[in-house]
RODO-2510 file (C-alpha; in nm, 4 decimals, decimal comma):
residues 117
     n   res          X          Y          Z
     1     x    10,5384    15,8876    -0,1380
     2     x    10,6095    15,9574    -0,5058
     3     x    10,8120    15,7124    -0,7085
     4     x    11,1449    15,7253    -0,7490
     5     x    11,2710    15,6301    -1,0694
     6     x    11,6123    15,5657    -1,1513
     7     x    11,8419    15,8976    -1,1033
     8     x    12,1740    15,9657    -1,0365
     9     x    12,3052    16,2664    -0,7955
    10     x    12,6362    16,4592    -0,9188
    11     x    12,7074    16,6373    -0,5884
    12     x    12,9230    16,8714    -0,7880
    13     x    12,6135    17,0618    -0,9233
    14     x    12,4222    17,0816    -0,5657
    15     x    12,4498    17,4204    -0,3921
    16     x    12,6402    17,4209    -0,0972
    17     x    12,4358    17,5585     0,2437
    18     x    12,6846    17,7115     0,5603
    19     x    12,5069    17,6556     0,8850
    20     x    12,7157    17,7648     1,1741
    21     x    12,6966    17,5472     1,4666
    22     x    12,7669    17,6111     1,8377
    23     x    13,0928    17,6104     1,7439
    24     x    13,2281    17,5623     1,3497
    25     x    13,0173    17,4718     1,1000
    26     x    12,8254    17,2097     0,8914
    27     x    12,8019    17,2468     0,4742
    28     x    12,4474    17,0492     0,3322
    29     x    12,4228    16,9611     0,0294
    30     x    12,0603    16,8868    -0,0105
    31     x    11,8267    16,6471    -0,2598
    32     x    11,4989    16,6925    -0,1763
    33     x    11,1969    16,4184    -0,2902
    34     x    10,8273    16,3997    -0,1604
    35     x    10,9012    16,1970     0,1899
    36     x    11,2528    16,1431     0,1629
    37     x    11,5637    16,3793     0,2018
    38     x    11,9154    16,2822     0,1058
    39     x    12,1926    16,5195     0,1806
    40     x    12,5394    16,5056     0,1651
    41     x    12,7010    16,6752     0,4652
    42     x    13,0649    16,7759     0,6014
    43     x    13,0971    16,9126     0,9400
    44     x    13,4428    17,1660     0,9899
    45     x    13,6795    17,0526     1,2090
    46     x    13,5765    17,1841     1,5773
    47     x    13,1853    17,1395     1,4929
    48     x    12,9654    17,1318     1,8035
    49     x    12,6123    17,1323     1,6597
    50     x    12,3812    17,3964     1,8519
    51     x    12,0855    17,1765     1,9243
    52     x    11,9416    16,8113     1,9956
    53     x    11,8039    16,6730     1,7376
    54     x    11,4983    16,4913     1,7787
    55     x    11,4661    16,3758     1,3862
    56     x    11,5096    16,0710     1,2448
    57     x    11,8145    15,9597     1,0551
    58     x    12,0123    15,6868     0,8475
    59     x    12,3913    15,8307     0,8739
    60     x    12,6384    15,7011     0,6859
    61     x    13,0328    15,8445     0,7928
    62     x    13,2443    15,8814     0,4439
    63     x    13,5320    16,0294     0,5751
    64     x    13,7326    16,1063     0,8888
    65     x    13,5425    16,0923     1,2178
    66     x    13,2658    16,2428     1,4682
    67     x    13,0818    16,1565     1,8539
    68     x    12,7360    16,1351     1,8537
    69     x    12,6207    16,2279     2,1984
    70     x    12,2442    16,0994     2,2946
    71     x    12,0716    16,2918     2,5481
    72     x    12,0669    16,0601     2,8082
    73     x    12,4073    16,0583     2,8225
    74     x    12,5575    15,7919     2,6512
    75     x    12,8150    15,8841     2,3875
    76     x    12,9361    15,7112     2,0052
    77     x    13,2169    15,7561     1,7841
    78     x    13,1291    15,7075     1,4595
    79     x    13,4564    15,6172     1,2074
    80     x    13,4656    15,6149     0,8222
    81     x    13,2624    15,2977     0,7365
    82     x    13,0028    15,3364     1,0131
    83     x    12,6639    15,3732     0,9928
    84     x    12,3843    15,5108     1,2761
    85     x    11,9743    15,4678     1,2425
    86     x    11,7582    15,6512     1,4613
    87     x    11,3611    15,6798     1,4144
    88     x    11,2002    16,0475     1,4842
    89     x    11,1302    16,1009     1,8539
    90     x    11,3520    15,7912     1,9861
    91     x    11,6874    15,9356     2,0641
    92     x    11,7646    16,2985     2,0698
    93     x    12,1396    16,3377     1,9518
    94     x    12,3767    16,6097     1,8848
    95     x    12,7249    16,5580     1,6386
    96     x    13,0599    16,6905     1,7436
    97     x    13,3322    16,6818     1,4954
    98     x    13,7316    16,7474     1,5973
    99     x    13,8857    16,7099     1,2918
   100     x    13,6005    16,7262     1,0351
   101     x    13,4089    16,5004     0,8478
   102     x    13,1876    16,3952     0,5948
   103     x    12,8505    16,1916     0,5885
   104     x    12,5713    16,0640     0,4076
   105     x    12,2418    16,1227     0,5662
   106     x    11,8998    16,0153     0,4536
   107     x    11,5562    16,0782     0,6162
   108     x    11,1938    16,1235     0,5847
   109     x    10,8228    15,9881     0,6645
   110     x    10,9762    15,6362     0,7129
   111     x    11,1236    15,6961     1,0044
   112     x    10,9004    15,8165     1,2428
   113     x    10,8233    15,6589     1,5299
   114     x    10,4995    15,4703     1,5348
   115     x    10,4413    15,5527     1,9646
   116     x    10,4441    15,8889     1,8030
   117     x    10,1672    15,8941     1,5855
***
């Protein structure tokens, strides 16, 4: 992994990616290192992500609120404040978003899953 030296991030100037989900839609912002992604992401109010996401993640909710639904079931509502970590492989999850909100996500090489490799 390449070193990081000190930086700061002014969302204002990152481009702004629509990806449509099952249903609504999620805006990334995206800053992009070697290993490591950090992107800053809202999800529209009625966002049902179309997949299950097997990657790994450290999420971090800003604003409002969403469910993160596991595969296997078992359900989380994450709330302004809250934070999830999941390593690649472990948990697949999907987000669903009522009333929209926005998170901090960061992931890369670090968290994959070492019965993976």
């Amino acid at each position: 992994m390449e070193n990081i030296f000190f930086q700061t991030i002014d969302w204002t100037e990152i481009e702004k990616i629509i990806y449509n989900g099952e249903t609504g839609f999620a805006i990334w912002q995206t800053k992009q290192f070697d290993d490591l992604r950090v992107r800053m992401v809202e999800y529209s109010a009625g966002y049902i992500a179309d997949h299950w996401c097997k990657k790994g993640h450290i999420v971090q909710c800003l604003e409002g609120e969403f469910e993160s639904q596991l595969e296997n079931g078992k359900s989380f509502i994450m709330k302004k404040g809250m934070t999830y970590i999941v390593s690649d492989d472990a948990s697949s999850h999907k987000s669903i978003s009522k009333t929209g909100v926005k998170l901090l996500i960061i992931d890369g090489a670090f968290l994959k899953n070492e019965n993976t490799l």
